[in-house]
C-alpha positions as CSV (number, residue, x, y, z in Angstrom):
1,X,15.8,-73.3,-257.0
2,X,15.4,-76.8,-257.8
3,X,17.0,-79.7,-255.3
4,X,18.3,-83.0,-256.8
5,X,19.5,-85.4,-254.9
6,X,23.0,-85.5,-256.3
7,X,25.6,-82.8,-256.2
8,X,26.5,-80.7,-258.8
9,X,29.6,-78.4,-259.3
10,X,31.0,-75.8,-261.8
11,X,33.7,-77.0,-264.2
12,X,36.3,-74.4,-265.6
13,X,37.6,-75.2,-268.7
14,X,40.8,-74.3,-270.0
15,X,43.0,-74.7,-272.7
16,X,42.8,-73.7,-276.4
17,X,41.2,-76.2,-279.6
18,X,42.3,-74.8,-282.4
19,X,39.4,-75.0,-285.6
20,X,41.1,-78.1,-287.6
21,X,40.9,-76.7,-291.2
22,X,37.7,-77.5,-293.3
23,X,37.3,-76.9,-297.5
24,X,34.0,-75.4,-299.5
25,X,32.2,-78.8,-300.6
26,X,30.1,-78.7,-303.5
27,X,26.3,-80.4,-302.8
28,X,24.4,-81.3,-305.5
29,X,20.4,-80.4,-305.1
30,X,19.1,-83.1,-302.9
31,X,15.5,-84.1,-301.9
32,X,14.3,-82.5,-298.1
33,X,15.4,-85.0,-295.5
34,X,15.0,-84.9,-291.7
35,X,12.1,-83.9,-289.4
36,X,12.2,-80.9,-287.2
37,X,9.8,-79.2,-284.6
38,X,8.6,-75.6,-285.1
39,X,9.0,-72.8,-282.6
40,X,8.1,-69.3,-283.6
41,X,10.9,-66.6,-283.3
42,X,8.6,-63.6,-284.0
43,X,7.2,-64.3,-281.0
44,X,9.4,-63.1,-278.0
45,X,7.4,-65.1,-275.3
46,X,7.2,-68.4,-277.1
47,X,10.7,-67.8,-277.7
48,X,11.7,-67.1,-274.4
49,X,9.7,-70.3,-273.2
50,X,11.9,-72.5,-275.5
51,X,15.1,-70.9,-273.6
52,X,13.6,-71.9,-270.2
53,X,13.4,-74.9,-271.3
54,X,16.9,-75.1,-272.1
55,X,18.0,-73.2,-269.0
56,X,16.3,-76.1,-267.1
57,X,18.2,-78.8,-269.0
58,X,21.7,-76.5,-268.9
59,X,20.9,-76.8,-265.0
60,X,20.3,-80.3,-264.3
61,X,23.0,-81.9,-262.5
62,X,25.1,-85.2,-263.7
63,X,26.8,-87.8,-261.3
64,X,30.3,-87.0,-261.0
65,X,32.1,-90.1,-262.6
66,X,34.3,-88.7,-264.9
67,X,33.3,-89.2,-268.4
68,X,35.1,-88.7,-271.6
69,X,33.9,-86.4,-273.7
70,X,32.9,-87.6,-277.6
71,X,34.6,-86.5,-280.4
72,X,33.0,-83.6,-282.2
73,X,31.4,-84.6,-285.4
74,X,29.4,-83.4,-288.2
75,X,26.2,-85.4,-289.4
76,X,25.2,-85.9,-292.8
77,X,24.2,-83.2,-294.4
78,X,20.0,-82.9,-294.0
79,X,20.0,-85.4,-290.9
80,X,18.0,-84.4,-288.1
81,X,20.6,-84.9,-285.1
82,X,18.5,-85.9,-281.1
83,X,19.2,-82.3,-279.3
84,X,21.9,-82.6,-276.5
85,X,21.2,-80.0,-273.7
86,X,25.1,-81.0,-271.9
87,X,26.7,-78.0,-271.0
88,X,29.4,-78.0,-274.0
89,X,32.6,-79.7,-273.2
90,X,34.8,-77.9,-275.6
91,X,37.1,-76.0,-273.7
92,X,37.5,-72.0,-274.9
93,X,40.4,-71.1,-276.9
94,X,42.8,-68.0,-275.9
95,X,41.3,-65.2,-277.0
96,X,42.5,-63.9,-280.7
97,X,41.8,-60.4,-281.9
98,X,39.9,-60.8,-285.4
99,X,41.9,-58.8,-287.8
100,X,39.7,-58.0,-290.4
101,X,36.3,-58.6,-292.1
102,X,35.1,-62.5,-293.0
103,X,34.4,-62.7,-297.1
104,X,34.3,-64.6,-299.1
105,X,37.7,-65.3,-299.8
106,X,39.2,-65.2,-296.5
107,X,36.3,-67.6,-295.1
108,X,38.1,-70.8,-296.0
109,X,40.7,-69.0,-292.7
110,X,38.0,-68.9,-290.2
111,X,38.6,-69.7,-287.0
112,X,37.6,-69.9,-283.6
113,X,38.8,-67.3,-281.6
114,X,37.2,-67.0,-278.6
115,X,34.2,-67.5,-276.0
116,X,32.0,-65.7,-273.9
117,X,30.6,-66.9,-270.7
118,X,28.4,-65.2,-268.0
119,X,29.1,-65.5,-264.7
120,X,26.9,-67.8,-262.5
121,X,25.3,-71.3,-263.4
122,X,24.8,-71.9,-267.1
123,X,21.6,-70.4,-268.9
124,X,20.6,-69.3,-272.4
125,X,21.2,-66.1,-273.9
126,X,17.7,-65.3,-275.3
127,X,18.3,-61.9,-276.8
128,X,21.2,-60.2,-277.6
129,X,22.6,-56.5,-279.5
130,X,25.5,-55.5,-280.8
131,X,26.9,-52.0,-280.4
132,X,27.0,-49.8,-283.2
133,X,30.3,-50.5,-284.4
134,X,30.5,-54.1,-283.1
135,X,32.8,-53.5,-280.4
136,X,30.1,-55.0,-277.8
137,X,27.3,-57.6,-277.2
138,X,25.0,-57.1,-274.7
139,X,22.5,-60.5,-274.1
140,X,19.9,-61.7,-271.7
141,X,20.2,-64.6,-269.5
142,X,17.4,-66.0,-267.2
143,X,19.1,-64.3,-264.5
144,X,21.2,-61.3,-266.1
145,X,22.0,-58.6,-268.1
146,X,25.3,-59.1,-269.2
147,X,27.7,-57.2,-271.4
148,X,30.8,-58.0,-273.0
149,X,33.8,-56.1,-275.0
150,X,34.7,-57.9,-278.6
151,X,37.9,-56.8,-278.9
152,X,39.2,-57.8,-275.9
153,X,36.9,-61.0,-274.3
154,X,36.6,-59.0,-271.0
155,X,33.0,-59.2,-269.3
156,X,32.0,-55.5,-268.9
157,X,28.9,-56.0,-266.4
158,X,26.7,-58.7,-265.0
159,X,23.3,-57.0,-263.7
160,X,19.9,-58.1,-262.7
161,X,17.4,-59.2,-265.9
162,X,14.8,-57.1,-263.6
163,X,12.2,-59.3,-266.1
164,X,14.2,-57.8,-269.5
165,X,12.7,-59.7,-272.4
166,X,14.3,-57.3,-275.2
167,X,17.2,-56.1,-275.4
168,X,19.2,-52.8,-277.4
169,X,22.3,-50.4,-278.2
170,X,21.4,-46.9,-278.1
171,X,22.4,-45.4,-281.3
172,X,25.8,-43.6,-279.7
173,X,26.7,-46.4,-278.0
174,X,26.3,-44.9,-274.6
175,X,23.3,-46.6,-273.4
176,X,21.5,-49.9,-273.3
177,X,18.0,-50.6,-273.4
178,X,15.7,-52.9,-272.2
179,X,12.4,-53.9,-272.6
180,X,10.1,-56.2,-269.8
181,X,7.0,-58.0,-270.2
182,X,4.9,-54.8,-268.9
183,X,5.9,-52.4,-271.5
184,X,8.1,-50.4,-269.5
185,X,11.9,-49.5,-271.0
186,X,14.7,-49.2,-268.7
187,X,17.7,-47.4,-269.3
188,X,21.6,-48.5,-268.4
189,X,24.2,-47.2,-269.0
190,X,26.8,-48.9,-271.2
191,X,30.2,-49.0,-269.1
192,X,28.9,-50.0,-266.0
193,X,25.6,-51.6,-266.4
194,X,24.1,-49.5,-263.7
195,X,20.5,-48.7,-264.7
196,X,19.7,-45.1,-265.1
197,X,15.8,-44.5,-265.7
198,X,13.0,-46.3,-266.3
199,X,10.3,-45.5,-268.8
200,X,6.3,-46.2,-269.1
201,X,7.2,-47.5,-272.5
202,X,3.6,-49.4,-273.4
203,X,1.3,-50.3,-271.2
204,X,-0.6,-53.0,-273.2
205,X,2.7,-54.3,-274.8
206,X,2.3,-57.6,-275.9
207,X,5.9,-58.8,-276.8
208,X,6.0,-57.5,-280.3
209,X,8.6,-54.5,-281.2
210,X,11.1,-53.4,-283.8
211,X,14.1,-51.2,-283.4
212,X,15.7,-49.2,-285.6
213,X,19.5,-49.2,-284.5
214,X,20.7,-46.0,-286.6
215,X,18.2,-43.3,-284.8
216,X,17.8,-45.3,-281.5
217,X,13.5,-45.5,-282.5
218,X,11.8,-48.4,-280.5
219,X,8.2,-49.5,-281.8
220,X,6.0,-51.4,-279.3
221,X,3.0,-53.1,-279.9
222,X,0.2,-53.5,-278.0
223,X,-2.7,-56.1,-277.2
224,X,-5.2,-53.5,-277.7
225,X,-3.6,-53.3,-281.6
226,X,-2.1,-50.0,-281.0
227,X,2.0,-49.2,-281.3
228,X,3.8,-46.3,-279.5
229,X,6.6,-45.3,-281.2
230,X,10.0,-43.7,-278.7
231,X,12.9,-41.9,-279.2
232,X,14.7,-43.7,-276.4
233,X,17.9,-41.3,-276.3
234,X,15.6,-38.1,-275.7
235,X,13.4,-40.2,-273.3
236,X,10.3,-38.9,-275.7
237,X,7.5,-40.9,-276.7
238,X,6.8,-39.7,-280.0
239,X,3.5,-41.0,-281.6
240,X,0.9,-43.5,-280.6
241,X,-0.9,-45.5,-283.8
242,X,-4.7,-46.9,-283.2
243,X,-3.0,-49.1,-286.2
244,X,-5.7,-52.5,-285.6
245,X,-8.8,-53.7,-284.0
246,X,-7.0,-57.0,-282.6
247,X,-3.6,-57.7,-281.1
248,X,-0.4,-56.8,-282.7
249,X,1.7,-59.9,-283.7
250,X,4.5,-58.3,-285.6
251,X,6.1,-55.2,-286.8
252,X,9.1,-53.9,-288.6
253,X,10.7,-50.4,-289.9
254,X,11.7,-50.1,-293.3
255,X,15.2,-49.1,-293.9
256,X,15.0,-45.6,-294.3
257,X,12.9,-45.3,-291.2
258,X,10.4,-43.5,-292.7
259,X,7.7,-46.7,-292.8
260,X,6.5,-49.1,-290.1
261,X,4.2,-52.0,-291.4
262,X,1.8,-53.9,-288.6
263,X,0.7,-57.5,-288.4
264,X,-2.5,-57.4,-286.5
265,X,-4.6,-60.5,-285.7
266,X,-7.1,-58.8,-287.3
267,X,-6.1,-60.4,-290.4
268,X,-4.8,-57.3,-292.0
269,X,-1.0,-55.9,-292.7
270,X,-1.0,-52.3,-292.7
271,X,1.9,-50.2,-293.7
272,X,2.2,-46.3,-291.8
273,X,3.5,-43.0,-292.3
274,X,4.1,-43.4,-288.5
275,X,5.4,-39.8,-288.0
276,X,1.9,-38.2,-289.3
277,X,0.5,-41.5,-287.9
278,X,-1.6,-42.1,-292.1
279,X,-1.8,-45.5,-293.0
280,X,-0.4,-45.8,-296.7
281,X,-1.2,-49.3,-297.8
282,X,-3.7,-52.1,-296.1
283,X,-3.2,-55.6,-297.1
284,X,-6.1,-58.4,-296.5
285,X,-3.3,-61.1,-295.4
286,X,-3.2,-64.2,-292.2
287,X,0.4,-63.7,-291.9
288,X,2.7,-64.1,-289.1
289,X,5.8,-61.9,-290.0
290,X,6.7,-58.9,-291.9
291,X,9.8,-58.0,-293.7
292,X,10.7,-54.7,-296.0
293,X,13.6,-55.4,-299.0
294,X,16.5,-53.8,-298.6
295,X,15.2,-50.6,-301.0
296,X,12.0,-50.4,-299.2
297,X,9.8,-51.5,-302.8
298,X,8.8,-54.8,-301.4
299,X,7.1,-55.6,-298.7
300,X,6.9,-59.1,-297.9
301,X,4.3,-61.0,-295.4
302,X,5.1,-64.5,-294.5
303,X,1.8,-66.6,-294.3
304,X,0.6,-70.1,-293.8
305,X,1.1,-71.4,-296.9
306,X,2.9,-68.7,-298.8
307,X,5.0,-65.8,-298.9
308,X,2.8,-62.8,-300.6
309,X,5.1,-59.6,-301.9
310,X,3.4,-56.6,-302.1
311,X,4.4,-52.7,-302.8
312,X,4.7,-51.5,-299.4
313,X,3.1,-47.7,-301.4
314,X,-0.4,-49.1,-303.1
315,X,-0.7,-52.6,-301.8
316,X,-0.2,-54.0,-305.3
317,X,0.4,-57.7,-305.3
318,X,3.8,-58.3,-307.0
319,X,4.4,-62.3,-306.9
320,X,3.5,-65.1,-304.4
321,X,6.0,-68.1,-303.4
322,X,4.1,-70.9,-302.5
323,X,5.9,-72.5,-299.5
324,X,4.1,-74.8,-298.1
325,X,2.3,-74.8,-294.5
326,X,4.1,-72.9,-291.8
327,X,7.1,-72.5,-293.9
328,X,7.5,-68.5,-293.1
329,X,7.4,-69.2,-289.4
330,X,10.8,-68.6,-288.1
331,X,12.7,-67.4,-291.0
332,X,11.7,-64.7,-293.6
333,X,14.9,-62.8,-294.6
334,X,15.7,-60.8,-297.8
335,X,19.7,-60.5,-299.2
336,X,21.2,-57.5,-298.8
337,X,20.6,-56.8,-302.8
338,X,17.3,-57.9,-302.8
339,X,18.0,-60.1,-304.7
340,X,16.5,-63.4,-303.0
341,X,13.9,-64.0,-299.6
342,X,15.5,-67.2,-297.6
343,X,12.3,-68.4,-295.8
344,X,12.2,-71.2,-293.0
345,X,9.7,-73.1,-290.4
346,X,8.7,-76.4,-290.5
347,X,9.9,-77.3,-293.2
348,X,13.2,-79.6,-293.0
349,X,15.2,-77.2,-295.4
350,X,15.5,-73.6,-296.0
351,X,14.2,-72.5,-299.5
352,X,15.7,-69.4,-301.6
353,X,13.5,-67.6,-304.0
354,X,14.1,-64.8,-307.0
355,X,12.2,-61.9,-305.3
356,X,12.0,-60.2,-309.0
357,X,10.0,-63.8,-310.6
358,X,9.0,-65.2,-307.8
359,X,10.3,-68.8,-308.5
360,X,11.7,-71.1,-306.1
361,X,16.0,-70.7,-306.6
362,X,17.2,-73.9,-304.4
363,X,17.0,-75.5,-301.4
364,X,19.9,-75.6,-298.6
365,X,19.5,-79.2,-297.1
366,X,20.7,-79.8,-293.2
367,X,19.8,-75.8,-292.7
368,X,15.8,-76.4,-291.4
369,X,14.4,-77.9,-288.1
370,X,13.5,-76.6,-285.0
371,X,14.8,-73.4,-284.1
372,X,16.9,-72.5,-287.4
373,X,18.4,-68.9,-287.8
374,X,20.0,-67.5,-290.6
375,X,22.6,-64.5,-291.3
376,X,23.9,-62.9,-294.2
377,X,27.3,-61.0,-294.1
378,X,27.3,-57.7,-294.5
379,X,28.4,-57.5,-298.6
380,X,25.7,-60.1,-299.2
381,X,28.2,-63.1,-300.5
382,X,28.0,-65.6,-297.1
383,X,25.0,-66.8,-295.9
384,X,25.0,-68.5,-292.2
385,X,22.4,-71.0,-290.9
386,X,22.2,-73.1,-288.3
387,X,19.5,-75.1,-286.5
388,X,19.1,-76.7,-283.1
389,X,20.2,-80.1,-283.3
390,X,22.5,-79.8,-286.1
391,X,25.2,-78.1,-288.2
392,X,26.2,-74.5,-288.4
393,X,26.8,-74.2,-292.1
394,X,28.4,-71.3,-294.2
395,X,26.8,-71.2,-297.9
396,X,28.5,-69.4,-301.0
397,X,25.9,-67.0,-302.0
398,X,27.6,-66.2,-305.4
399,X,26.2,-70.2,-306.3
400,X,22.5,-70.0,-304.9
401,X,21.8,-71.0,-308.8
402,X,23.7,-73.4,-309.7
403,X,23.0,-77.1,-309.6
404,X,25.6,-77.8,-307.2
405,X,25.5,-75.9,-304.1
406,X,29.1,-74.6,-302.3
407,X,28.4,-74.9,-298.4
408,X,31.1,-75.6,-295.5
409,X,30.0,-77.3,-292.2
410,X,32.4,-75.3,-289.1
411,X,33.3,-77.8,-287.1
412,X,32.4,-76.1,-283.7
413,X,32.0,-79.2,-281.0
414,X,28.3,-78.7,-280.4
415,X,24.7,-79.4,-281.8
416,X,22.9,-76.4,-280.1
417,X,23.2,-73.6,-281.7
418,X,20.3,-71.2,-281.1
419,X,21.5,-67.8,-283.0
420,X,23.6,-67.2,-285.5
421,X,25.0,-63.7,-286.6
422,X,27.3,-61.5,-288.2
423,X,28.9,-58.4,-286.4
424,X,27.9,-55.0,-287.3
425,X,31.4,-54.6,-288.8
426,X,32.0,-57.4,-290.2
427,X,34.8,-59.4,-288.3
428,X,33.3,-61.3,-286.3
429,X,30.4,-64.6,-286.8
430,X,28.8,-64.9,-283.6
431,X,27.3,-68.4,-282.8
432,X,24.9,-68.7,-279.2
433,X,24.5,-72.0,-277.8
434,X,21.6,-72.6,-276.3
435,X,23.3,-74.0,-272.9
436,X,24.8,-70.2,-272.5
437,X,28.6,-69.9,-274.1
438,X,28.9,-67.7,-277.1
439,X,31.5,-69.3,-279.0
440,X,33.2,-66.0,-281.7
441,X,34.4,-66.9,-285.3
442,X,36.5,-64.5,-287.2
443,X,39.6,-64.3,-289.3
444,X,42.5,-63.8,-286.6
445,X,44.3,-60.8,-286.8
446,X,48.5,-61.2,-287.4
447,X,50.2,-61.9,-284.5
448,X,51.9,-58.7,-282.6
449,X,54.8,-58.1,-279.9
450,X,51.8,-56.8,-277.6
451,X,50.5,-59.1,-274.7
452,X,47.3,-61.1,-276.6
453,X,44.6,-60.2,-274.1
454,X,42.3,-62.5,-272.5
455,X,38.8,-62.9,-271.3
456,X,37.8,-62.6,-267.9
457,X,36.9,-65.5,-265.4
C-alpha cells in the first residue's frame, strides 16, 4: 500500500437528500461541443486500467480541514466538465423499495432511493451482473467480490477478487461466476460468496468473452484466435472454435443463442454455427466491436471510420453509417426494436442512426467523452447516457426524430459516472461512480405499515 505523509480516515455518511424534482426539457439540434478522451470498453484490460487509475485517485488522502462541500450542479448541456476523482460527498438516502417499473410516464417520479457501498477503502466497481430477475448485483472492486440484495440494500458477501476481471449470474440464480486474467472460471455460490470450484476455462484467454445470461453459455476468446465455448452450470466445456489466425478482440451471441460472431485481428469478422463449430458468414472488415439486432438479421461491426451492417447469414452488405474516426469505440448499441444503432467514441456526442436507411437520425449533445455508456429500458422508450465528467441524462426515445430533442439531466451530486444501466426487471436505473458507491434510481414504491429496511454498514 501506498504511504502519504498525511493521515487519512473513513467518513460515514448519513442522512437522506431527497432528488429535488426536475422536468423533460426540450433541446433543439445543436452543433457537437466539448472534447473528450477515448478509452475502449470492449477491451476488459484497458478498461480495467482506467479503474486503477481511479482507484488510485479514490485512495489518495486530503488534509483534514473541514471543507464544505459544493452545491451539486448540472453543466451546460455538451460542456466537457475537468473529472473530479473526490470520494462523493452526497450522503446516501434511506433505502426505498422501488415499486414498480421506470417508463416513460412515471420517469418524470424518479428518484433516488438508495446506495451501495463495499466495505473497506473506496475503489471502482469495474464489472458488474445482475441476477436474473434483478433482485441482485454482484460487481468487482480492486480488492473484492461483492454482492448485494436490491430489494433490501443489505450487502450479501464481501470476498476476495482472487484476480476476477469478469464477472456473471448463473442462469438459476444460484451461482456466480468469474473470470481471471488466465482463463480459468471460478465458481461461488450466490448466498454466501464462498467459492465452490474452479475451472481451466481458456488457457490462451485474452480478455475477450460474451455471455449469454438465459442458458448460463460463456464464450472466451483466445490469443491464439480460438474461442471455447462452456456450459458453466454443468461445469462442461462444450466446443472449441479454431475461428482466426490472429488474436480475438471481440465477440458476441446473437439473441437466440444459436450464433456467435468473432472479431479477430486478422482483419476478418466471422459469424459461427458454434454448436457444429461451421462458420456461416466471413466478413473482410478492421473493426473493433460486434453487435447482432435484436432479430438476429443484422449484424453490425463497428469500424474506424464507419459502422458496416451486414446479414449475419450470407455476409451481404446492407448500409454503412459513416461516423467518423473512432466513433464505434466505446458505444455500438442497437434499440430494442431495431429500430436505431446509438454509436459512441471519440466523438463529443452520441449519434443515432435508422438501421433500415442507414441515415444519420440526431445527435444527443452532453452524452460523448471519455468513458460514455449508454442503456435502453427494457420497452425501448428511455434511453440513459452518461459520461465521465459530465451529466447522466435520460432521453425520450419516442422523439429521436424530431427537431427538438426531449432529454432530462438527474440531478445526482457527482460528475463520475462510469456505468449506467437498467435492471433486468425494470425498476431500478443503476448508476456506478467511478470512486466505488452505486447510487439506485427507481420509482419508490407506496409507503407501508412495515419497517422500511435499510442497507448495511
Amino acid at each position: 500500500m501506498m504511504k502519504s505523509d498525511c493521515a487519512c480516515k473513513q467518513v460515514i455518511l448519513l442522512g437522506s437528500p431527497r432528488h429535488e424534482g426536475w422536468r423533460w426539457t426540450e433541446l433543439a439540434k445543436v452543433a457537437d461541443v466539448g472534447v473528450g478522451v477515448r478509452v475502449l470498453h470492449h477491451n476488459i484490460f484497458r478498461s480495467y486500467a482506467l479503474v486503477m487509475l481511479l482507484v488510485v485517485a479514490a485512495a489518495a488522502c486530503t488534509p483534514q480541514t473541514p471543507t464544505v462541500p459544493p452545491t451539486p450542479t448540472l453543466a451546460p448541456i455538451g460542456t466537457f466538465m475537468p473529472q473530479q476523482r473526490d470520494v462523493p460527498t452526497l450522503p446516501p438516502p434511506a433505502w426505498v423499495n422501488a415499486g414498480e417499473t421506470i417508463t416513460l410516464e412515471n420517469a418524470p417520479r424518479l428518484s433516488y432511493i438508495g446506495r451501495l457501498d463495499a466495505q473497506g477503502s473506496p475503489s471502482t466497481l469495474f464489472a458488474y451482473a445482475f441476477s436474473p430477475d434483478g433482485a441482485r448485483l454482484v460487481g468487482l472492486n480492486n480488492l473484492q467480490i461483492v454482492g448485494w440484495n436490491l430489494i433490501s440494500g443489505q450487502l450479501l458477501f464481501n470476498t476476495d477478487r482472487l484476480n476476477a476481471l469478469q464477472v456473471y449470474y448463473g442462469a438459476d440464480k444460484d451461482e456466480i461466476y468469474t473470470v481471471d486474467g488466465t482463463g480459468q472460471i471460478r465458481i461461488y455460490d450466490a448466498e454466501s460468496g464462498v467459492s465452490t470450484q474452479a475451472l481451466n476455462g481458456q488457457p490462451a484467454f485474452n480478455g475477450s468473452a460474451d455471455y449469454d445470461s438465459d442458458n448460463g453459455l460463456l464464450a472466451l476468446a483466445g490469443s491464439d484466435g480460438s474461442i471455447k465455448v462452456w456450459d458453466v452450470a454443468n461445469r462442461q466445456s462444450l466446443v472449441t472454435i479454431n475461428a482466426h489466425t490472429l488474436p480475438i478482440t471481440d465477440l458476441a451471441f446473437s439473441s437466440d443463442h444459436q450464433r456467435l460472431a468473432s472479431v479477430s485481428a486478422d482483419n476478418t469478422v466471422k459469424v459461427w454455427d458454434w454448436r457444429s463449430r461451421q462458420p456461416i458468414a466471413e466478413i473482410k472488415a478492421t473493426a473493433s466491436k460486434v453487435v447482432f439486432a435484436p432479430d438476429n438479421t443484422q449484424l453490425a461491426v463497428g469500424e474506424n471510420r464507419q459502422i458496416s451492417i451486414w446479414s449475419p447469414q450470407n455476409a451481404t452488405l446492407i448500409n454503412t453509417l459513416t461516423t467518423g474516426p473512432r466513433a464505434p469505440t466505446d458505444v455500438l448499441v442497437y434499440s430494442p426494436d431495431g429500430q436505431y444503432i446509438v454509436n459512441g467514441g471519440s466523438i463529443q456526442s452520441l449519434t443515432v442512426w435508422d438501421t433500415q436507411t442507414g441515415k444519420l437520425v440526431n445527435t444527443l449533445p452532453g452524452a460523448g467523452g471519455e468513458a460514455n455508456a449508454v442503456a435502453f429500458s427494457g420497452d425501448g422508450t428511455l434511453l440513459a447516457t452518461s459520461v465521465l465528467g459530465g451529466d447522466v441524462i435520460l432521453w425520450d426515445v419516442t422523439k429521436l426524430r424530431e427537431d427538438a430533442l426531449t432529454y432530462a439531466a438527474l440531478n445526482i451530486g457527482t460528475r463520475q459516472i462510469l456505468y449506467t444501466d437498467w435492471s433486468p426487471d425494470g425498476f431500478v436505473l443503476l448508476l456506478v461512480d467511478a470512486t466505488g458507491p452505486v447510487q439506485l434510481w427507481g420509482i419508490p414504491a407506496p409507503p407501508s405499515d412495515e419497517a422500511t429496511a435499510t442497507p448495511a454498514p
